[in-house]
mmCIF file of the N, C-alpha and C atoms, coordinates in Angstrom:
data_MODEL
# 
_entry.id   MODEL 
# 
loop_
_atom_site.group_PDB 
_atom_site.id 
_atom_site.type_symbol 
_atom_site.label_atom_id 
_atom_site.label_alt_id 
_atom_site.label_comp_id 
_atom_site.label_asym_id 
_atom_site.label_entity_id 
_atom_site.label_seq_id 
_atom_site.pdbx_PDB_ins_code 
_atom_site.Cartn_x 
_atom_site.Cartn_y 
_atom_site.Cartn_z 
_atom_site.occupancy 
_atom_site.B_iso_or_equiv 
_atom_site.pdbx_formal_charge 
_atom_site.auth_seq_id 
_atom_site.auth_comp_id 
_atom_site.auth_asym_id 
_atom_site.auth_atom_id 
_atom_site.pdbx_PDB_model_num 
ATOM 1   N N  . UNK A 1 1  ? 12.189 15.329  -8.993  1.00 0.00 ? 1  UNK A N  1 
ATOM 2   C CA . UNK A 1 1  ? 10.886 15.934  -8.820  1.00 0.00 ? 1  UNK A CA 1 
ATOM 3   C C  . UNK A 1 1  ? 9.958  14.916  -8.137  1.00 0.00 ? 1  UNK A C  1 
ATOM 4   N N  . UNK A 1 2  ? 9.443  15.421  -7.164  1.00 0.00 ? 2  UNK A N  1 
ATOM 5   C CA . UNK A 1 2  ? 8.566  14.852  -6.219  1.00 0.00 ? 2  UNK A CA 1 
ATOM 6   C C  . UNK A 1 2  ? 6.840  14.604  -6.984  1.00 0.00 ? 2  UNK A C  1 
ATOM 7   N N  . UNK A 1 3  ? 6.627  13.545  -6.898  1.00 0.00 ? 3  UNK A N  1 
ATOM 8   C CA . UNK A 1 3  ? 4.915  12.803  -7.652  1.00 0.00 ? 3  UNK A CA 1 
ATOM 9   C C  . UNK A 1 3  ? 4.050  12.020  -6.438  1.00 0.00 ? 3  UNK A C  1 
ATOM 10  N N  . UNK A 1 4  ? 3.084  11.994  -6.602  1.00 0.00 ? 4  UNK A N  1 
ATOM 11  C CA . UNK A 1 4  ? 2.429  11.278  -5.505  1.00 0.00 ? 4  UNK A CA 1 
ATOM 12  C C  . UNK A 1 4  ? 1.451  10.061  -6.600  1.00 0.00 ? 4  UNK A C  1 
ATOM 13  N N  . UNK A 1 5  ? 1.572  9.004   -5.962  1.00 0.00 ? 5  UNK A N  1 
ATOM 14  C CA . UNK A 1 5  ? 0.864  7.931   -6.480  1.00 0.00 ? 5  UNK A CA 1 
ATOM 15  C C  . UNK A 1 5  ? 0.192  7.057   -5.561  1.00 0.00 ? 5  UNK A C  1 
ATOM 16  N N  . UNK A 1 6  ? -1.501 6.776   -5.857  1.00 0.00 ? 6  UNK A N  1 
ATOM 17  C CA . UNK A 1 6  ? -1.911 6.357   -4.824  1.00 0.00 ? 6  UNK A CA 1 
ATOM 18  C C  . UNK A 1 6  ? -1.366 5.027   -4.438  1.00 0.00 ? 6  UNK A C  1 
ATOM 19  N N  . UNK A 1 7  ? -2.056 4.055   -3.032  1.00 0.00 ? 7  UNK A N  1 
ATOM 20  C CA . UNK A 1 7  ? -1.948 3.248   -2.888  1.00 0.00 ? 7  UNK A CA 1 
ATOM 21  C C  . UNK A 1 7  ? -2.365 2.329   -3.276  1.00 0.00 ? 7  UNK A C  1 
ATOM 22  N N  . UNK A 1 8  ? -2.381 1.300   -4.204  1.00 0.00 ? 8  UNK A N  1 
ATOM 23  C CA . UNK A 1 8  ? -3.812 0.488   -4.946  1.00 0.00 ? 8  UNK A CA 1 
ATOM 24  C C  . UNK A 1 8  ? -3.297 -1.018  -4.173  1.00 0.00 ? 8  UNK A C  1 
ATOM 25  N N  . UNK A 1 9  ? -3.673 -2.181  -4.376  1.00 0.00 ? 9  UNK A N  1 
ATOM 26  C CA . UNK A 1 9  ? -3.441 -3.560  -4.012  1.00 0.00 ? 9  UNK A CA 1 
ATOM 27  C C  . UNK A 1 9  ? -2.036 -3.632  -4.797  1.00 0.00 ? 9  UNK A C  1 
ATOM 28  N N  . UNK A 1 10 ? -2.075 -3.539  -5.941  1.00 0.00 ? 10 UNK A N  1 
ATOM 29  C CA . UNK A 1 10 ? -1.048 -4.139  -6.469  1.00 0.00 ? 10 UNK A CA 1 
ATOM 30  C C  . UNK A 1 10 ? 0.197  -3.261  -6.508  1.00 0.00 ? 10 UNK A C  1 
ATOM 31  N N  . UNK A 1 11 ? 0.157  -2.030  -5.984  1.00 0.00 ? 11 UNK A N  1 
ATOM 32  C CA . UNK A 1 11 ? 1.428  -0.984  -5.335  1.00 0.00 ? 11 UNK A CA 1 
ATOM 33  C C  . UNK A 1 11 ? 1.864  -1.440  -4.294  1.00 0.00 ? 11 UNK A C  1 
ATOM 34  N N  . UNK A 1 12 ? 1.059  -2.043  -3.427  1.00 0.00 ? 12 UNK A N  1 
ATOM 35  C CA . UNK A 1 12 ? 0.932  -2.194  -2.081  1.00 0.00 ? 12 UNK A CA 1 
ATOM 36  C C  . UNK A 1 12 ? 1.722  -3.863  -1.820  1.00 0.00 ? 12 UNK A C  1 
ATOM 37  N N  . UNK A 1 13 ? 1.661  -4.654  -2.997  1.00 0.00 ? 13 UNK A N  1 
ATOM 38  C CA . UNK A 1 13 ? 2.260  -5.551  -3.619  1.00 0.00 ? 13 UNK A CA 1 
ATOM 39  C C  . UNK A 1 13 ? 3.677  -5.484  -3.783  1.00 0.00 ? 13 UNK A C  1 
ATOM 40  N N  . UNK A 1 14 ? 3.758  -4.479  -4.333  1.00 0.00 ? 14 UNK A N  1 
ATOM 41  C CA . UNK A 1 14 ? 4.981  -4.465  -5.422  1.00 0.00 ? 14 UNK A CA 1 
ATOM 42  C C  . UNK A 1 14 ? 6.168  -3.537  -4.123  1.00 0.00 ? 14 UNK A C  1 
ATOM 43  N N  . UNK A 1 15 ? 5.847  -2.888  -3.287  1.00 0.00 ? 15 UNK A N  1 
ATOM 44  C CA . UNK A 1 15 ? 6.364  -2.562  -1.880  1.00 0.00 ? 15 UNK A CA 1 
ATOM 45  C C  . UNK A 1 15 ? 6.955  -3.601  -1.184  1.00 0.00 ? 15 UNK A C  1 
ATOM 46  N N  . UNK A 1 16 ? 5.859  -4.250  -1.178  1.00 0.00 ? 16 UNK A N  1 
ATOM 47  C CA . UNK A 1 16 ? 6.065  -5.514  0.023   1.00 0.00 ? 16 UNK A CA 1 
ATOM 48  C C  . UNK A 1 16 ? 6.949  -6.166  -0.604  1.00 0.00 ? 16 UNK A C  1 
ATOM 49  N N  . UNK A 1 17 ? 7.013  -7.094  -2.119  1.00 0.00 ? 17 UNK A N  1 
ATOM 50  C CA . UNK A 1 17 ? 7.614  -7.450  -2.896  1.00 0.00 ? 17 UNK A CA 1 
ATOM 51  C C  . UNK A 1 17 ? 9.093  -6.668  -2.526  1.00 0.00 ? 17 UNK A C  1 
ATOM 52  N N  . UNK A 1 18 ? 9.560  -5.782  -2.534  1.00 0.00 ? 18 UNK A N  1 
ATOM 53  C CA . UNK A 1 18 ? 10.977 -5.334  -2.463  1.00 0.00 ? 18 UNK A CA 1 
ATOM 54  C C  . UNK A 1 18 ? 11.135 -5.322  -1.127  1.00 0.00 ? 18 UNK A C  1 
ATOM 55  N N  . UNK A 1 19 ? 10.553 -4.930  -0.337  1.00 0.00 ? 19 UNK A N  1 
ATOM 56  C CA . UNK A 1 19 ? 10.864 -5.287  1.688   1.00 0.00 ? 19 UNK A CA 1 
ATOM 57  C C  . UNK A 1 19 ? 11.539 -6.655  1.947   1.00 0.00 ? 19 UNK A C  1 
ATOM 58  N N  . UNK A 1 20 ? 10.639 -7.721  1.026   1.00 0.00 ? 20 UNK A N  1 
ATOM 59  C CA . UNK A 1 20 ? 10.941 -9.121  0.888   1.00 0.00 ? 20 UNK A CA 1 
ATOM 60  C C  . UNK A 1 20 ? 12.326 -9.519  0.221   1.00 0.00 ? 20 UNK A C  1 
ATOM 61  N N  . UNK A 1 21 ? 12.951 -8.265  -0.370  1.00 0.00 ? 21 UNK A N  1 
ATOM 62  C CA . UNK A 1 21 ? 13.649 -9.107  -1.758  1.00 0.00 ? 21 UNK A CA 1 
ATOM 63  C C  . UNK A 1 21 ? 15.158 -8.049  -0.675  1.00 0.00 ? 21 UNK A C  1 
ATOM 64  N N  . UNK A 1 22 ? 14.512 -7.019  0.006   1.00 0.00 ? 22 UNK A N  1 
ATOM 65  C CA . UNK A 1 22 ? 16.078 -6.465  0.718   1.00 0.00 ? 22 UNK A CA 1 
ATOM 66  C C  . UNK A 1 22 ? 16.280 -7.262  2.144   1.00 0.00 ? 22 UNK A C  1 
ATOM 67  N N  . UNK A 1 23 ? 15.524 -8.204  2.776   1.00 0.00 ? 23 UNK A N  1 
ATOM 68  C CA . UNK A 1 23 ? 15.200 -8.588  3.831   1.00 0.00 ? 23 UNK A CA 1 
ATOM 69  C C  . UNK A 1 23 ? 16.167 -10.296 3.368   1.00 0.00 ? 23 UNK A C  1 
ATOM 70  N N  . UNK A 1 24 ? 16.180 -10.681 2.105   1.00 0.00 ? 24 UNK A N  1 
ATOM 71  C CA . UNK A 1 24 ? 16.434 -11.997 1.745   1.00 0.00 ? 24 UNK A CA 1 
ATOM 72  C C  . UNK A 1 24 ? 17.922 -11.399 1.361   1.00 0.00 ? 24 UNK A C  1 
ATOM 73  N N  . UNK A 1 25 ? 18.253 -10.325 1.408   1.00 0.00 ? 25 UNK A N  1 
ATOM 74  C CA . UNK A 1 25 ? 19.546 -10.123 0.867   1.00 0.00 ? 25 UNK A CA 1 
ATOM 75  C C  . UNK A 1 25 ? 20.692 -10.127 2.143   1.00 0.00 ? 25 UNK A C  1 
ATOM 76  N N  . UNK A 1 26 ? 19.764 -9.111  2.906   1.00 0.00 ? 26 UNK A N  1 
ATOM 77  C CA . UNK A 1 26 ? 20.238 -8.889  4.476   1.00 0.00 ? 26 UNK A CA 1 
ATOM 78  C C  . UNK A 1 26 ? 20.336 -10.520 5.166   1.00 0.00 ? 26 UNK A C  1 
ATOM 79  N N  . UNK A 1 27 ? 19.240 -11.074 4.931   1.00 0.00 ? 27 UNK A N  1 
ATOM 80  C CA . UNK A 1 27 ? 19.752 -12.604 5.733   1.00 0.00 ? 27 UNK A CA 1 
ATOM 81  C C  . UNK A 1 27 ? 20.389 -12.979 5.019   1.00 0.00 ? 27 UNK A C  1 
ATOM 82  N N  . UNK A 1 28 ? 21.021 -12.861 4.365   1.00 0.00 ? 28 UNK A N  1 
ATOM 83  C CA . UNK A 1 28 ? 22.516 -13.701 3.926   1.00 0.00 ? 28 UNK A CA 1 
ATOM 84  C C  . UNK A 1 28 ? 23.774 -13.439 4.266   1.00 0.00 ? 28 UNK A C  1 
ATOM 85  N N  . UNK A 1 29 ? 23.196 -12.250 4.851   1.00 0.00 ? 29 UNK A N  1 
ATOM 86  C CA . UNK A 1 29 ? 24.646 -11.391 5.555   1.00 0.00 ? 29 UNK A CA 1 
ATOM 87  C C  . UNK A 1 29 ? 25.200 -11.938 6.774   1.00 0.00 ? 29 UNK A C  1 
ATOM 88  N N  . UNK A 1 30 ? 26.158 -11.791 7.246   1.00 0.00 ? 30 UNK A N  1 
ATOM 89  C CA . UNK A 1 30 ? 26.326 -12.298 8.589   1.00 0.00 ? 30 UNK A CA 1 
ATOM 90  C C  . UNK A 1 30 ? 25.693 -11.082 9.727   1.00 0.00 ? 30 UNK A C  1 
ATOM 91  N N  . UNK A 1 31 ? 25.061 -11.975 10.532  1.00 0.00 ? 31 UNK A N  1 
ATOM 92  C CA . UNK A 1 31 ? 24.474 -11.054 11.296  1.00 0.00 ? 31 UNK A CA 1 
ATOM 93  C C  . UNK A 1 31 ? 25.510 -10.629 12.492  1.00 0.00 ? 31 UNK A C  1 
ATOM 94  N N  . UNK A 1 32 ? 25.061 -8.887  12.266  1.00 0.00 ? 32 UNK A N  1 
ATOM 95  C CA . UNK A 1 32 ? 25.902 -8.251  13.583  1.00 0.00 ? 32 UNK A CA 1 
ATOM 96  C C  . UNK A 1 32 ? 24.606 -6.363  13.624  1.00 0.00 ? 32 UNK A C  1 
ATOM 97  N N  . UNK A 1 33 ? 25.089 -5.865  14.324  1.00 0.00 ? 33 UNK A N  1 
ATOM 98  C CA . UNK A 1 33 ? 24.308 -4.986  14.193  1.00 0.00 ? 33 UNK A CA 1 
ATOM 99  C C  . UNK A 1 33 ? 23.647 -4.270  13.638  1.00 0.00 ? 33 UNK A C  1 
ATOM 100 N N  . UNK A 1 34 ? 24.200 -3.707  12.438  1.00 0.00 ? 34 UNK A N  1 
ATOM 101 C CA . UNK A 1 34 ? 23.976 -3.055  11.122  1.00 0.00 ? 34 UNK A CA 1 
ATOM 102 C C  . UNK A 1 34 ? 22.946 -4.026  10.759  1.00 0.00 ? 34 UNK A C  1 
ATOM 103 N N  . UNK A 1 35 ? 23.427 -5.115  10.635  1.00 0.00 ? 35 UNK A N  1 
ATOM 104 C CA . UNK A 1 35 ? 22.173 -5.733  9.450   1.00 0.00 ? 35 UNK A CA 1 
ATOM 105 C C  . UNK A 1 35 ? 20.690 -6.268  10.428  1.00 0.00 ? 35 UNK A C  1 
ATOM 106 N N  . UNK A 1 36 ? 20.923 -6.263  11.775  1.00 0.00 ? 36 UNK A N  1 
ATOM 107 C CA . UNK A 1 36 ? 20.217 -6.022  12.400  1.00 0.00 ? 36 UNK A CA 1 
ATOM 108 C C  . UNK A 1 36 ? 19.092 -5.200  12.396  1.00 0.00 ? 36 UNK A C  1 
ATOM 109 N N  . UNK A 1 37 ? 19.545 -3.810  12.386  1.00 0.00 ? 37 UNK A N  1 
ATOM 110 C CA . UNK A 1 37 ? 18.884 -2.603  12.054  1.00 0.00 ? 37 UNK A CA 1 
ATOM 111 C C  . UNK A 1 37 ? 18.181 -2.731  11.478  1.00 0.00 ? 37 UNK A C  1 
ATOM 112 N N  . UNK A 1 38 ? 18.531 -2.872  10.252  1.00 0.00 ? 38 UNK A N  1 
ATOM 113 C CA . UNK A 1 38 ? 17.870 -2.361  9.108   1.00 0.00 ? 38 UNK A CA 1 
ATOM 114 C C  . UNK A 1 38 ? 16.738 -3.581  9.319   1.00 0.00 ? 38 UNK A C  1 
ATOM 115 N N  . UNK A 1 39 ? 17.289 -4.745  9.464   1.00 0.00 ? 39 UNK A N  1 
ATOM 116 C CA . UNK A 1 39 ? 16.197 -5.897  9.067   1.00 0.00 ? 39 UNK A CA 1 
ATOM 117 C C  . UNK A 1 39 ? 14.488 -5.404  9.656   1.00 0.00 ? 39 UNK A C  1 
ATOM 118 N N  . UNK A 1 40 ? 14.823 -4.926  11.470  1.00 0.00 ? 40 UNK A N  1 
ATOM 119 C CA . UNK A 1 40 ? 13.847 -4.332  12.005  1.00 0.00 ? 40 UNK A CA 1 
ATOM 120 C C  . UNK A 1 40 ? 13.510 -3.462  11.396  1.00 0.00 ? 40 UNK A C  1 
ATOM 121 N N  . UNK A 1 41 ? 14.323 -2.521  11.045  1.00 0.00 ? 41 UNK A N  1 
ATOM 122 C CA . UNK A 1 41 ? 13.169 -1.251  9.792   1.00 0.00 ? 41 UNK A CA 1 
ATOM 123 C C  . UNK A 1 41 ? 12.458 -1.793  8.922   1.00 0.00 ? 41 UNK A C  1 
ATOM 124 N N  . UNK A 1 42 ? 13.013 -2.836  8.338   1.00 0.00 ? 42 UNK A N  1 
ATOM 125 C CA . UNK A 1 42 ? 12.219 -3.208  6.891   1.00 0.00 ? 42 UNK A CA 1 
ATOM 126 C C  . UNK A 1 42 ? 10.820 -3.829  7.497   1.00 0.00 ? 42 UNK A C  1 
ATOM 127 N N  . UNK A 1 43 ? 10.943 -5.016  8.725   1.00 0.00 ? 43 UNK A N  1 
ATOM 128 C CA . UNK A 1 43 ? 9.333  -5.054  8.971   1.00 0.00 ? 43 UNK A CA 1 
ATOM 129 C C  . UNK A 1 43 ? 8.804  -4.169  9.341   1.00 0.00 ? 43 UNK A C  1 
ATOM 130 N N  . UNK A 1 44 ? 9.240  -2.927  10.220  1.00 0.00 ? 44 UNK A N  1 
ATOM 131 C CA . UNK A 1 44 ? 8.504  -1.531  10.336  1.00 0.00 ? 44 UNK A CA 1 
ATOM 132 C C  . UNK A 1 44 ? 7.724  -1.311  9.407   1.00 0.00 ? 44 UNK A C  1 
ATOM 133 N N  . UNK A 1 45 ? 8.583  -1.137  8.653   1.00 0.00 ? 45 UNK A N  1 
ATOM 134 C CA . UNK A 1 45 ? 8.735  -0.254  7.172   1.00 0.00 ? 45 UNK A CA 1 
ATOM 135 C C  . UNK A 1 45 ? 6.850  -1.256  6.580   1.00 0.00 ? 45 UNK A C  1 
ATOM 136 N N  . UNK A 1 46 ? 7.156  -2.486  6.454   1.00 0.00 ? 46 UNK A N  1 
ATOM 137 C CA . UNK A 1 46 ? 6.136  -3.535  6.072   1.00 0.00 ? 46 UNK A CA 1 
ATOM 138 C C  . UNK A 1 46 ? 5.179  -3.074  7.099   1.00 0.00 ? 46 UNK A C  1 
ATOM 139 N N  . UNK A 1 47 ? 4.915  -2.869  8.064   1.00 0.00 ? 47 UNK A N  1 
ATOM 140 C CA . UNK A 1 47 ? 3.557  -3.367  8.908   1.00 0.00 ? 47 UNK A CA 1 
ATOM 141 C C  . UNK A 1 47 ? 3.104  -1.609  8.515   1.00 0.00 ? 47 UNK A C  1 
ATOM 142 N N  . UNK A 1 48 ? 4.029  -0.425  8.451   1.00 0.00 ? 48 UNK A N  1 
ATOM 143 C CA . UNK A 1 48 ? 3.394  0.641   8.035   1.00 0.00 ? 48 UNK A CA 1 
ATOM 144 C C  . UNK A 1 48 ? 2.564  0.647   6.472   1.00 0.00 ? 48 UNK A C  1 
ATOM 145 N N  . UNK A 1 49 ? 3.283  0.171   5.879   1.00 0.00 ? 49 UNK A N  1 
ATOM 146 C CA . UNK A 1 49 ? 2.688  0.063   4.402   1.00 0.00 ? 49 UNK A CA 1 
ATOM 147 C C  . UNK A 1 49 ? 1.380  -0.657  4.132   1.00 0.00 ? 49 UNK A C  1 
ATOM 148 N N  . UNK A 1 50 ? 0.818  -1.997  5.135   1.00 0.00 ? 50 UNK A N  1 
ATOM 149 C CA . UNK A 1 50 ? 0.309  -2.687  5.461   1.00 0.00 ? 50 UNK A CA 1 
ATOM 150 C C  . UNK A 1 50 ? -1.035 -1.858  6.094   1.00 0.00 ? 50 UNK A C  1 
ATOM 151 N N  . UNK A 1 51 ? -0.738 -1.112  7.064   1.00 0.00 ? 51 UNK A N  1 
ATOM 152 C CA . UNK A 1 51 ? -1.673 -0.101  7.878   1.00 0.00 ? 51 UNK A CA 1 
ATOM 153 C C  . UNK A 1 51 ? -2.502 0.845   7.229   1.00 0.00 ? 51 UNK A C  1 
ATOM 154 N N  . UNK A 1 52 ? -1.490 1.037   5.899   1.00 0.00 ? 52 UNK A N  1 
ATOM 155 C CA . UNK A 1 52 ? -2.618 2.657   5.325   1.00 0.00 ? 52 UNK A CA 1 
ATOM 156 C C  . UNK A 1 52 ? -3.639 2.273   4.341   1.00 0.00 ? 52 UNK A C  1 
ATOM 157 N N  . UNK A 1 53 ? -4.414 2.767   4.251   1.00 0.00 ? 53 UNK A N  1 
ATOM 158 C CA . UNK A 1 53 ? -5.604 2.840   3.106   1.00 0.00 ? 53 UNK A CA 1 
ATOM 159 C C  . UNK A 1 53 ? -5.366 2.652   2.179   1.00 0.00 ? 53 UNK A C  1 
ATOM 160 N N  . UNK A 1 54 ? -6.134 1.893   1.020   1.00 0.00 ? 54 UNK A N  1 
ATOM 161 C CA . UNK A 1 54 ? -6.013 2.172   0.121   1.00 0.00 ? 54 UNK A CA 1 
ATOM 162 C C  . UNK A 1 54 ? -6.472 3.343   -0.642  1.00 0.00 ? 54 UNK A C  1 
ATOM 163 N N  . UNK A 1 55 ? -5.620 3.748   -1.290  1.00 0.00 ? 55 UNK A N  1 
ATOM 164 C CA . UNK A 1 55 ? -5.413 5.335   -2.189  1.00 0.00 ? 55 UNK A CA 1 
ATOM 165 C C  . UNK A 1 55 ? -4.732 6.316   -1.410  1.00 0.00 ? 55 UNK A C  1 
ATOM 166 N N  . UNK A 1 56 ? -4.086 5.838   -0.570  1.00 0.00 ? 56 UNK A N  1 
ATOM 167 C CA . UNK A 1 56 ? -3.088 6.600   0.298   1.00 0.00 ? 56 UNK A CA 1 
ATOM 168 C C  . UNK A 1 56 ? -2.537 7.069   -0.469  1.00 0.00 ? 56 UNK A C  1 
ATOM 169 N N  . UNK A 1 57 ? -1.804 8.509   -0.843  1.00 0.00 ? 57 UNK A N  1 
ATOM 170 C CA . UNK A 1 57 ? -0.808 9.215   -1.578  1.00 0.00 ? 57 UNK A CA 1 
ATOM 171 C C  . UNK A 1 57 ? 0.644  8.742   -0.924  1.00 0.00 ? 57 UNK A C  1 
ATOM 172 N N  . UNK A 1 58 ? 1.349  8.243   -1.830  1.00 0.00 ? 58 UNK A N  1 
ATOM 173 C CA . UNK A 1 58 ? 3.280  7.654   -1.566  1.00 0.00 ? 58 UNK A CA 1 
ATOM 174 C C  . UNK A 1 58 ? 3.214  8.737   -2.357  1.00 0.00 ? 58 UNK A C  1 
ATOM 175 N N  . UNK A 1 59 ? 4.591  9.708   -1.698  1.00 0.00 ? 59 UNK A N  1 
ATOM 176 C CA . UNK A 1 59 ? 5.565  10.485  -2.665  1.00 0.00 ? 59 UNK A CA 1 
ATOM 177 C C  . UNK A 1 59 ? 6.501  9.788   -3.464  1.00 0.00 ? 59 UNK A C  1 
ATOM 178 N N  . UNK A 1 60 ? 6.899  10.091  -4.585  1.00 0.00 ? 60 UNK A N  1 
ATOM 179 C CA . UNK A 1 60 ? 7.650  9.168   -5.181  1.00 0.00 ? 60 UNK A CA 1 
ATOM 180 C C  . UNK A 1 60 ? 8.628  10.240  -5.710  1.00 0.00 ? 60 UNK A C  1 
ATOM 181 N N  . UNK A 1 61 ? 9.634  9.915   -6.111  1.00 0.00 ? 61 UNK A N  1 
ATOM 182 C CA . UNK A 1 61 ? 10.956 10.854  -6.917  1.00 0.00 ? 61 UNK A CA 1 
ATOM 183 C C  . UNK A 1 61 ? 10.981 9.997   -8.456  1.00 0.00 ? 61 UNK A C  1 
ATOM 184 N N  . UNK A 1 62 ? 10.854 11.011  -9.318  1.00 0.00 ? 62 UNK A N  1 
ATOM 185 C CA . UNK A 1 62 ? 11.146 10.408  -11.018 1.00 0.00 ? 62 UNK A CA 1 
ATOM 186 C C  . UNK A 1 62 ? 12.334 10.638  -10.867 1.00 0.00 ? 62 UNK A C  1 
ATOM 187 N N  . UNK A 1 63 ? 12.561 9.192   -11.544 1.00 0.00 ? 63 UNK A N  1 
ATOM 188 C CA . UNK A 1 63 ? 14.043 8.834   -12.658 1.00 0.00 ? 63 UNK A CA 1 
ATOM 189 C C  . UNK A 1 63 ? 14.061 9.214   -14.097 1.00 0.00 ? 63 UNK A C  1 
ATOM 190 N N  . UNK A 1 64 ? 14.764 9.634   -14.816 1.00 0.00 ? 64 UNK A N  1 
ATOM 191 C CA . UNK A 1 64 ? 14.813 9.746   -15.871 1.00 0.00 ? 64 UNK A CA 1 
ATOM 192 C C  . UNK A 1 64 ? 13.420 10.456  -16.716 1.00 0.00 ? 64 UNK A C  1 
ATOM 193 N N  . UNK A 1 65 ? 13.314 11.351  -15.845 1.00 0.00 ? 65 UNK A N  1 
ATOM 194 C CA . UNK A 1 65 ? 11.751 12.423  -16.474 1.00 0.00 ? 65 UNK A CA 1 
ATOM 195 C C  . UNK A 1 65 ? 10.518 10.903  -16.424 1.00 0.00 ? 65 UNK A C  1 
ATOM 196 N N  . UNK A 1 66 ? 10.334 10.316  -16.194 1.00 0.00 ? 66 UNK A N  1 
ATOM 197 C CA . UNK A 1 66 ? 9.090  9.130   -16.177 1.00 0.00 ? 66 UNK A CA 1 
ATOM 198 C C  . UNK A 1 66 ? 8.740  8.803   -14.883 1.00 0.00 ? 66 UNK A C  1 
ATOM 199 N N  . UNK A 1 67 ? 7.733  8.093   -14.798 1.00 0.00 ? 67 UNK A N  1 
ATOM 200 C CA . UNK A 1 67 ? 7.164  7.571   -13.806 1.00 0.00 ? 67 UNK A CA 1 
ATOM 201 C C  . UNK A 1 67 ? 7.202  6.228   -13.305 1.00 0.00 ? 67 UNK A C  1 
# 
């Protein structure tokens, strides 16, 4: 089930925080295309998250009925 939660500083944190933590996983990889990819998505991914407002609505998907 689909939830929307705004954007606050410390969401906006905790985003970046995991961009950082799949980006440190990927450079350990040997680089070839694939990990290429993705690496460029993930700063995408960062400079979009970076761009929006705060209280921007993220859709989010619940795990286990919670938030």
């Amino acid at each position: 089930m689909t939830f929307y939660k705004p954007l606050t500083p410390a969401f906006r944190s905790d985003i970046t925080a995991g961009i950082h933590k799949n980006m440190t996983e990927l450079n350990a990889c040997q680089p070839n295309a694939l990990v290429n990819i993705q690496i460029i998505g993930l700063i995408q991914l960062e400079k979009l998250i970076n761009a929006l407002p705060d209280g921007y609505p993220i859709p989010l998907e619940r795990r286990n009925g919670s938030e």
